[in-house]
FIZATI-496512 format. One line per field, with one value per residue: residue in one letter; x, y, z of N, C-alpha, C in turn. Coordinates in steps of 0.05 Angstrom, whole numbers. Layout:
marvex a; ...
neast X; ...
nnorth Y; ...
nup Z; ...
caeast X; ...
canorth Y; ...
caup Z; ...
ceast X; ...
cnorth Y; ...
cup Z; ...
//
This chain:
marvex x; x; x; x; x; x; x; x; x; x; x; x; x; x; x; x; x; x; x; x; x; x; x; x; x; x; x; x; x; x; x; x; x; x; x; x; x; x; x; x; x; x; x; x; x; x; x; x; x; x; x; x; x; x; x; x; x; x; x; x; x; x; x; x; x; x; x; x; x; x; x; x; x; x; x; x; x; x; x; x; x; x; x; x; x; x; x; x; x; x; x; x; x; x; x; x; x; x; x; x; x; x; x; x; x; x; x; x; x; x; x; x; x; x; x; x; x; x; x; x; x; x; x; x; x; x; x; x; x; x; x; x; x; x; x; x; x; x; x; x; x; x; x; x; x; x; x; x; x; x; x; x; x; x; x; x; x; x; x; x; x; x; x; x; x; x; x; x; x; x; x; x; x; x; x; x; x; x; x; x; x; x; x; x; x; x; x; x; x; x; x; x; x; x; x; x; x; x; x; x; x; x; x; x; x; x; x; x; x; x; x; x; x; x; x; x; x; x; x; x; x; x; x
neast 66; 15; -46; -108; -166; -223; -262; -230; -176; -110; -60; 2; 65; 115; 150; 138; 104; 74; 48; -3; -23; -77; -89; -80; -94; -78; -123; -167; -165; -156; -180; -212; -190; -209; -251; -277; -299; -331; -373; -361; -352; -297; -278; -282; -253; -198; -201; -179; -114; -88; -90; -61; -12; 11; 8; 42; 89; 105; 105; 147; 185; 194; 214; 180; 154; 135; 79; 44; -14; -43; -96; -105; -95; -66; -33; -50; -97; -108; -115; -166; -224; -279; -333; -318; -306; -348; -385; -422; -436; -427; -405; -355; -304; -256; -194; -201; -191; -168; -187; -134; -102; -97; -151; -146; -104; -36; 20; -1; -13; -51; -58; -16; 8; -16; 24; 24; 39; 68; 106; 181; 242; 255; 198; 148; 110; 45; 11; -49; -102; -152; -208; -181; -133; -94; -117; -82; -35; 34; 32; 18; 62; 108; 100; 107; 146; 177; 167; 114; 54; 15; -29; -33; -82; -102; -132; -167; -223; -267; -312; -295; -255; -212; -241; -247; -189; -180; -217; -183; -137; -146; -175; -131; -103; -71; -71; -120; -109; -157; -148; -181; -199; -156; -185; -231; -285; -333; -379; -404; -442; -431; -378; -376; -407; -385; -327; -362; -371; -323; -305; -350; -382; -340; -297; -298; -268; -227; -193; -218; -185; -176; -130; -93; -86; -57; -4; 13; 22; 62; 100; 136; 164; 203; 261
nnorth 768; 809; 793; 813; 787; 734; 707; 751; 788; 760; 724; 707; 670; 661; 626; 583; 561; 535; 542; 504; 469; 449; 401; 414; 396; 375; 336; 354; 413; 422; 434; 388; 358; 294; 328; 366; 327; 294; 330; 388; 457; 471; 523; 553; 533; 547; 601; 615; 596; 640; 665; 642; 631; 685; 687; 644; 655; 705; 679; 630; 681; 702; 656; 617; 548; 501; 461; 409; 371; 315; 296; 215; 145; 80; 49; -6; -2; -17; 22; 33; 41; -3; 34; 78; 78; 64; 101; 158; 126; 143; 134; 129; 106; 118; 97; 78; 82; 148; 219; 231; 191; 134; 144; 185; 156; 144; 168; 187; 226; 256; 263; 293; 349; 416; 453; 513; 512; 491; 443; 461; 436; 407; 423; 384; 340; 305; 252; 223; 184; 194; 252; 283; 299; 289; 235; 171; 183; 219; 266; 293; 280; 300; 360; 360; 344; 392; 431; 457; 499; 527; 526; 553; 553; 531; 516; 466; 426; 472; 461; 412; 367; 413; 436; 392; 381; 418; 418; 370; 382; 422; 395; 370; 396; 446; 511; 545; 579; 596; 611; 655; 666; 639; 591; 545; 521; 481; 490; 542; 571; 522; 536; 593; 582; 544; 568; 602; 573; 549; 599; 605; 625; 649; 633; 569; 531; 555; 603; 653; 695; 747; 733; 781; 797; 768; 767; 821; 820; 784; 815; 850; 805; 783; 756
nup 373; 358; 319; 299; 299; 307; 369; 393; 401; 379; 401; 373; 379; 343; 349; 368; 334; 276; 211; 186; 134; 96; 60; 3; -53; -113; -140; -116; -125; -178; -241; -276; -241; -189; -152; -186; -213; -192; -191; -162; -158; -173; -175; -125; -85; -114; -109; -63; -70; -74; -34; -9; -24; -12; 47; 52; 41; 66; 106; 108; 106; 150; 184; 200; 220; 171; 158; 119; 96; 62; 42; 34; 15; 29; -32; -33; -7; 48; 92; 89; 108; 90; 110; 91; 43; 10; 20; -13; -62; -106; -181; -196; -136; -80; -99; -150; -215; -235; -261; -252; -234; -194; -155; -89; -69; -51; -82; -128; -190; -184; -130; -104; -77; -104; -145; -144; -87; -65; -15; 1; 5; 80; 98; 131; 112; 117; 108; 108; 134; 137; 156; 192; 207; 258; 264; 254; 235; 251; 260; 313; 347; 313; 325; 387; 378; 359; 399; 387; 404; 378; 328; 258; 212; 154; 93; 54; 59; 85; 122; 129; 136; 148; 195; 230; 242; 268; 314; 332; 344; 385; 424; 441; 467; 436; 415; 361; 299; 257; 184; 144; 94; 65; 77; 45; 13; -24; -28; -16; 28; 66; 74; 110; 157; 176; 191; 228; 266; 289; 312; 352; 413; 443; 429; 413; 387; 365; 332; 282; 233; 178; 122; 111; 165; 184; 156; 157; 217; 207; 183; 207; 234; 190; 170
caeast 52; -20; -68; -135; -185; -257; -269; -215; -148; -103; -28; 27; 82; 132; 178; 128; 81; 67; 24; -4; -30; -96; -100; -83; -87; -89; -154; -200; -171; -156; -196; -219; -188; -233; -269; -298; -312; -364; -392; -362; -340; -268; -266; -291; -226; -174; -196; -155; -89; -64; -78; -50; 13; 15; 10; 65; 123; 106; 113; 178; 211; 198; 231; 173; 151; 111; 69; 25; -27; -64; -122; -99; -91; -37; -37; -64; -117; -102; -123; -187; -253; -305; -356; -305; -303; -372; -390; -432; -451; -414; -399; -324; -290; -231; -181; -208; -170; -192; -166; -98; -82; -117; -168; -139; -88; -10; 39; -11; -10; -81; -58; 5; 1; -14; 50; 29; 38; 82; 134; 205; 259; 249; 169; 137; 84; 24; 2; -74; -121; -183; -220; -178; -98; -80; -115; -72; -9; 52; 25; 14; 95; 121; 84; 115; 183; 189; 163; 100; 43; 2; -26; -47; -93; -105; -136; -190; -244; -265; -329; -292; -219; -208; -263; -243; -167; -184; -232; -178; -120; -165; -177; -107; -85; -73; -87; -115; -119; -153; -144; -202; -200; -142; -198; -254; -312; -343; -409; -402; -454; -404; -356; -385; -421; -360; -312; -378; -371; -296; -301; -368; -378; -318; -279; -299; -252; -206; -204; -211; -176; -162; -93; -82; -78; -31; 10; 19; 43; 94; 121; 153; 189; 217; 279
canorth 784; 798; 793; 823; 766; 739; 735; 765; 789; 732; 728; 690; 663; 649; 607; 563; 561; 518; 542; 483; 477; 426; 384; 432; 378; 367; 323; 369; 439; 430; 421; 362; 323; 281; 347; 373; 298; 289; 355; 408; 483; 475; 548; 560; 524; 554; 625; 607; 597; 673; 698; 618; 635; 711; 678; 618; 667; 717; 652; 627; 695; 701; 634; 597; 520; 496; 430; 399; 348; 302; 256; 194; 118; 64; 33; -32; 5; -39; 33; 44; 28; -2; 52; 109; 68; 59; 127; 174; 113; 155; 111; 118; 110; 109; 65; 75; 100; 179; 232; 241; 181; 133; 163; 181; 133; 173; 177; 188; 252; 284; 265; 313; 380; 438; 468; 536; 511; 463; 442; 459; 419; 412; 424; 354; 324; 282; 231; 221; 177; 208; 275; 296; 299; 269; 216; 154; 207; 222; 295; 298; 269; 327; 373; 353; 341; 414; 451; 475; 503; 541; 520; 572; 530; 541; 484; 464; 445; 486; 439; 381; 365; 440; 435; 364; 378; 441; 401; 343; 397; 425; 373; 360; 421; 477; 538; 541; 609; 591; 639; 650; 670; 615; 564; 540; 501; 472; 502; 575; 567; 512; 559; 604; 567; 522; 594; 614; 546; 558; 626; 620; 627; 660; 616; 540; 520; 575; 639; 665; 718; 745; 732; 806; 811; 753; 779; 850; 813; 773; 827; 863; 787; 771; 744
caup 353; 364; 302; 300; 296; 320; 377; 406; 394; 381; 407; 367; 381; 320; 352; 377; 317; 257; 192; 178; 110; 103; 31; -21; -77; -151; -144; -101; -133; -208; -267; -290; -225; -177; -145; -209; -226; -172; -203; -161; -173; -159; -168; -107; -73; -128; -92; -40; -71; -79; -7; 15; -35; 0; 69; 56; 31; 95; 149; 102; 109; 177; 197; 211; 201; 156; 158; 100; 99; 39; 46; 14; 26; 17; -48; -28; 3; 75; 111; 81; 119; 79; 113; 68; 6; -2; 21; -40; -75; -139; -207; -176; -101; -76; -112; -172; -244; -237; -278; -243; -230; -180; -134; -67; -74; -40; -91; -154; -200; -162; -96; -102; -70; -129; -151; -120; -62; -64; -5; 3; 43; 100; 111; 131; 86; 135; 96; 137; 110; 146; 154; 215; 205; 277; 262; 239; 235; 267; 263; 345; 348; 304; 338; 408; 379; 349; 416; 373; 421; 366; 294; 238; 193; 126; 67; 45; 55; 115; 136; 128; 137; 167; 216; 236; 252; 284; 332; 347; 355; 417; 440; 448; 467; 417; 409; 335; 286; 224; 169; 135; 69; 61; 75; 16; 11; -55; -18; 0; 56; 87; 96; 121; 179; 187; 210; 253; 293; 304; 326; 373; 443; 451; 412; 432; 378; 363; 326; 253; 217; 147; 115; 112; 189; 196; 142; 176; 242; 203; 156; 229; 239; 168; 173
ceast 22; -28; -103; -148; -212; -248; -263; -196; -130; -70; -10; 46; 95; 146; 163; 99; 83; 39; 23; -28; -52; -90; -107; -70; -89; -122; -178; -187; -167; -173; -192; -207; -219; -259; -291; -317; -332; -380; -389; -347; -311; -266; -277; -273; -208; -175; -172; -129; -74; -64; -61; -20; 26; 25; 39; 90; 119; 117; 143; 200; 208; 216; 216; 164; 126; 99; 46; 24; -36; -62; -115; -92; -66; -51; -61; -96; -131; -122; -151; -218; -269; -324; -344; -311; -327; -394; -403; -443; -448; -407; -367; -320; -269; -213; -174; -199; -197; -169; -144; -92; -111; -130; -160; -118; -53; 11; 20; -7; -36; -78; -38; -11; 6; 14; 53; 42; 57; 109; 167; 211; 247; 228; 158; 110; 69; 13; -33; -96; -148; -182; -194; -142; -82; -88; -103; -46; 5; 52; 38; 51; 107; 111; 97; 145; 195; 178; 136; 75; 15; -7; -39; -55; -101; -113; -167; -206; -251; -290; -317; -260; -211; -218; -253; -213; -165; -190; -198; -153; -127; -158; -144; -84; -70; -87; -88; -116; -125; -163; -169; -211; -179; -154; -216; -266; -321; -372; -411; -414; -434; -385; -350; -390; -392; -336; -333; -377; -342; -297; -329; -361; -347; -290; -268; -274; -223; -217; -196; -200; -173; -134; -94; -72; -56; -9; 24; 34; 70; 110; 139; 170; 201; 247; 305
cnorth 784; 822; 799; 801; 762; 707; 749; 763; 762; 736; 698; 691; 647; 623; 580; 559; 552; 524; 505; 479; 446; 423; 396; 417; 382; 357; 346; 394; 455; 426; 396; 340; 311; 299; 345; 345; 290; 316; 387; 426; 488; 505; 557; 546; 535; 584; 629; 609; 620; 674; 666; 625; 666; 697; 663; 633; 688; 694; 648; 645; 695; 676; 614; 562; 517; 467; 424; 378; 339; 287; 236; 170; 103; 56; 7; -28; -5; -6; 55; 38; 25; 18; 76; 101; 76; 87; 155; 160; 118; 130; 104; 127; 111; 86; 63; 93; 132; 194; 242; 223; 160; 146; 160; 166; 159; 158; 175; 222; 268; 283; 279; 341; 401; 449; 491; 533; 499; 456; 449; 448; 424; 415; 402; 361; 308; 272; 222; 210; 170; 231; 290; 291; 293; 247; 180; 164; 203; 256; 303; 296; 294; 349; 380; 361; 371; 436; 462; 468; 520; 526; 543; 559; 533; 515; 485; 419; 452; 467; 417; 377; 386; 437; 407; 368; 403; 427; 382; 369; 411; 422; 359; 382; 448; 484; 534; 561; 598; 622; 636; 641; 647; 595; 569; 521; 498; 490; 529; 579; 547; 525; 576; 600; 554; 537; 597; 585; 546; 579; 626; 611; 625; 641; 584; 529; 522; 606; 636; 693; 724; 744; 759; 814; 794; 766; 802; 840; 797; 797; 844; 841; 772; 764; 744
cup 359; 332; 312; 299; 311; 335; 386; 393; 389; 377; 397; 367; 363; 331; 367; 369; 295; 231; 185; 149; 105; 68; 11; -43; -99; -145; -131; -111; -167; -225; -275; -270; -213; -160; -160; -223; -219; -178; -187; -173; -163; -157; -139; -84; -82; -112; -72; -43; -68; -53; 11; 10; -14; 32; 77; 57; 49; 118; 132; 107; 133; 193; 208; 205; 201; 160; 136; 108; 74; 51; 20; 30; 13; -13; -54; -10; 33; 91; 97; 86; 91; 81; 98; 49; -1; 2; -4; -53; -105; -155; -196; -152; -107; -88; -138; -203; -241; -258; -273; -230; -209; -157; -102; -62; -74; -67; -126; -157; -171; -135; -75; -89; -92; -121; -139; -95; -42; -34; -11; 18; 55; 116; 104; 111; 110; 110; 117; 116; 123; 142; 173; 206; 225; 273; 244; 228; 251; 276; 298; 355; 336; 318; 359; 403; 380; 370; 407; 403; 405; 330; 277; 216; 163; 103; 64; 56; 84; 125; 150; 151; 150; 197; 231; 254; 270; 310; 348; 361; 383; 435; 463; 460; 457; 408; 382; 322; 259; 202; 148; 108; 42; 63; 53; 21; -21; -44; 2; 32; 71; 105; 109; 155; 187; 203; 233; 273; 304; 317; 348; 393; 458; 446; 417; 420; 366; 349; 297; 244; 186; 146; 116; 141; 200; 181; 147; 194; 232; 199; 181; 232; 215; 179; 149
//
């Protein structure tokens, strides 16, 4: 399939491609979770859900796999550097009773993936309790196991956690397409800047597109 994109055309391959969907949580995209709590505009992440929902049910009919990520720690908090915890200097960290449950912390209410969005059978869950989604994962192992050679990225936030797993995927060998309008920032400028570093000098890190042009190349391989 080739999609329009920056800075060049960009050729995918279904059968050896993986949307991978970055940390589309309760805590960083609903009201009143731990986002809005440190004072930002979650709406400025919730954008995202329609063209991610548009996007997800194009790759599902087509036949392809899906992968989700959330940032979150064990319980006991064993895989949580001191230099994260203490990180902002906020009234609460990590650990700590938030409004969905404890903060960061994997099997609490806010650390669920929003209902929009939500998994079916069959599409893995990464558990990653850094910025970057190989690291401290079995990500790189699924990856391998299932032939995948391509990722289509999509989550939030595009500085952070986007920008981060983009970089290590590279690094490691795939090709990456992140979709644009499917990524968000709490800080508009972020996101901005954070696509123009993926897509420059001829695409150090990969390539951006809008969901509308991926969407077009599925809707010929539904299934």
């Amino acid at each position: 399939m080739r999609i329009e994109a920056k800075p060049y055309e960009y050729s995918l391959n279904l059968s050896t491609a993986a949307l991978l969907i970055i940390d589309m949580q309760r805590d960083f995209l609903e009201p009143g979770g731990f986002g809005e709590m440190l004072g930002n505009d979650v709406s400025q992440l919730r954008r995202t859900i329609e063209p991610n929902q548009a996007l997800l049910a194009a790759w599902r009919a087509a036949g392809g796999l899906v992968i989700y990520t959330r940032e979150g720690h064990r319980p006991d908090l064993t895989d949580l550097s001191p230099a994260k915890k203490i990180r902002g200097r906020g009234a609460s960290c990590i650990g700590d009773p938030g409004p969905m449950g404890r903060i960061l912390v994997r099997g609490e209410a806010g650390h669920d993936i929003i209902p929009e969005l939500y998994p079916v059978a069959g599409e893995p869950v990464i558990d990653k309790p850094g910025k970057g989604a190989f690291f401290a994962t079995d990500l790189h192992a699924i990856l391998q196991n299932r032939g995948i050679q391509q990722l289509v990225v999509t989550g939030v936030t595009t500085e952070v956690c986007v920008n981060t797993t983009v970089r290590e995927a590279n690094d490691r060998g795939f090709d990456c397409l992140v979709v644009a309008d499917c990524c968000g920032s709490y800080f508009p400028e972020f996101h901005d800047i954070g696509l123009r570093m993926i897509a420059a000098q001829g695409g150090i890190f990969g390539w951006v597109a809008p969901s509308a042009a991926v969407t077009r190349a599925l809707a010929g391989k539904a299934t």
